[in-house]
Structure formats: C-alpha cells, structure tokens
C-alpha positions as CSV (number, residue, x, y, z in Angstrom):
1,X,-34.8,-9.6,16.9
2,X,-35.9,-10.7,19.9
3,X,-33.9,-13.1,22.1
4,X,-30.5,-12.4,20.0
5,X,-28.0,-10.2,20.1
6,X,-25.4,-8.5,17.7
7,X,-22.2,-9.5,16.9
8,X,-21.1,-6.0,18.4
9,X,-22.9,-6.6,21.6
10,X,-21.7,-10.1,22.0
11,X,-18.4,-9.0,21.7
12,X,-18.7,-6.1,24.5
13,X,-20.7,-8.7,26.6
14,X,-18.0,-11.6,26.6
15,X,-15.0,-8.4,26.8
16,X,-13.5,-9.9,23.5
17,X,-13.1,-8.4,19.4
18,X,-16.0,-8.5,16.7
19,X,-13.5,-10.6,15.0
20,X,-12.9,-13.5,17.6
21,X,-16.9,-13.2,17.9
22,X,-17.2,-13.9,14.0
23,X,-14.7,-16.6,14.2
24,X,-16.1,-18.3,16.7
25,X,-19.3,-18.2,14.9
26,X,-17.9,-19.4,11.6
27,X,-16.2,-22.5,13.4
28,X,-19.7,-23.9,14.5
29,X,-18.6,-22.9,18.3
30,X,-21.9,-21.0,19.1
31,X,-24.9,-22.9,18.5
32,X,-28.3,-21.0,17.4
33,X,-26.6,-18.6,15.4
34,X,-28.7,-17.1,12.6
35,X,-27.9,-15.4,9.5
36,X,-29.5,-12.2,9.0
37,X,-28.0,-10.9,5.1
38,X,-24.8,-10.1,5.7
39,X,-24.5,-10.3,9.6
40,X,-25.1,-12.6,12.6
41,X,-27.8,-12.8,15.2
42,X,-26.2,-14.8,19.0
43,X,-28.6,-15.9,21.0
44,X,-28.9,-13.9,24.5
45,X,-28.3,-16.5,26.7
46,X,-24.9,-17.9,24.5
47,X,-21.9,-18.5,26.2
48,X,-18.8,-17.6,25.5
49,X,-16.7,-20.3,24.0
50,X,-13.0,-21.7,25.8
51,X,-10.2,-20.4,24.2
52,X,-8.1,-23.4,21.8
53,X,-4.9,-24.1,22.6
54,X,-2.4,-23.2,19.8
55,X,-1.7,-26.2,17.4
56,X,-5.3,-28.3,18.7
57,X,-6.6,-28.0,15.3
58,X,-3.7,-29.3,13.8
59,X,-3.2,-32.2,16.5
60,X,-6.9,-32.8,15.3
61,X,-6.1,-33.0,12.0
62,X,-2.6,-35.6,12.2
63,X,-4.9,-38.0,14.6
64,X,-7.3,-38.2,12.0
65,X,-5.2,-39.0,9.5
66,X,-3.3,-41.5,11.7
C-alpha cells in the first residue's frame, strides 16, 4: 500500500520491537493507522511516539476519579 509501512518496517525504522510498535498502535498513539485483516498499515511519514513514564496511566486514572 502506498504511503504506509509495516508494522515490521516501522519497528526497524524507529530501532524499537514489533510489539512496542503494536502497542503503540492499539493505545491510539499513532494516528492514520489502518487495519489491513489481521495486521497494520503506519503511515510513512509517522513518528515515533515518547516513551510514558511508569505509573502515568495510573496517575491518569486516580485524577480522574478524584
């Protein structure tokens, strides 16, 4: 597909895992992602996403709540 890339290539491109590619993916973190069956398409010119510090998602969370 033109203008996209694999989740393989993305990975080797930003020096990171499939897997932190795919979660990044899944947590909305990469927008224009496409589905394609069972895989994803990233858009060429995507960035690669910060790094979360440990516990953000839960600080999230408890000031939501609050």
């Amino acid at each position: 597909m033109k203008g996209y890339r694999s989740v393989s290539e993305t990975a080797k491109k930003w020096g990171i895992s499939i897997r932190w590619v795919n979660q990044y993916i899944l947590e909305g973190r990469v927008p224009g992602c496409e589905r394609l069956g069972r895989s994803w398409a990233v858009p060429e010119d995507a960035v690669k996403p910060e790094r979360q510090k440990p516990g953000a998602k839960k600080r999230e969370r408890e000031e939501k709540t609050s």
